[in-house]
N, C-alpha and C positions, 0 to 999 in steps of 0.2 A: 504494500500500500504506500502511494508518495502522497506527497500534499501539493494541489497546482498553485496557478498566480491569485487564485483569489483564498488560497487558504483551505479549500474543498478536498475532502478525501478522493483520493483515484484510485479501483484497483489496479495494478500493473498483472500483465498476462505472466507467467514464465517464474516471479519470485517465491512462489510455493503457498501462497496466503491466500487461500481462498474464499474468498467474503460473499459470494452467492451470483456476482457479473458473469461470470465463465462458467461453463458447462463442468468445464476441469482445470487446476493448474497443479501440474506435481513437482512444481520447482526448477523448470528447465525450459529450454524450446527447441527440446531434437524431438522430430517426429519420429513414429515406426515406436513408440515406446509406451503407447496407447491413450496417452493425451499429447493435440497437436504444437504446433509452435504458436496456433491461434487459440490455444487453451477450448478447444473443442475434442471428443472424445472421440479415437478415430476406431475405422470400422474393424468388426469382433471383438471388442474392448468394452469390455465391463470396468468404471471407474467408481471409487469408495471413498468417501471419509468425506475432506472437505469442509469439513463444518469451519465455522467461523475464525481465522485466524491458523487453520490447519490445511496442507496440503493432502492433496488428494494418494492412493495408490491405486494402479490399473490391471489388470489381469486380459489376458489374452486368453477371448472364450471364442476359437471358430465355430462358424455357424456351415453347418454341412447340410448339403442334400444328396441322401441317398439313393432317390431315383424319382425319375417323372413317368407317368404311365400315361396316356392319350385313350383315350377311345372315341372309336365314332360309330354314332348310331346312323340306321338307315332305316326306313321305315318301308315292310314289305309287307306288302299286300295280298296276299294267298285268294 
């Protein structure tokens, strides 16, 4: 958190303090680490904590599919 020109709290993205602006910040801004460099939570990334003045931790949950099946109907008329 910094303070601007008129004295107003700011969160900043990346310093690990998460006050509730950002999805996510876990202290840094390397992407691929499952919050982004835009403190947005990237994909198969489940992110935790957070709470006010606490950085966040993220866990890397892939999202799989195991198969698609199609079917098509026809309608016959005997």
């Amino acid at each position: 958190m910094s303070t601007g020109t008129n004295g107003a709290c700011i969160e900043k993205c990346g310093d690990g303090i998460n006050d509730g602006l950002f999805a996510c910040d876990d202290g840094n801004l390397i992407n691929g680490d499952g919050c982004s460099n835009l403190c947005t939570i990237e994909k198969d990334y489940k992110c935790k904590g957070g709470f006010i003045g606490k950085s966040d931790s993220c866990t890397y949950v892939p999202t799989e599919i195991v198969s698609v099946i199609t079917y098509t109907f026809t309608n016959i008329l005997i």
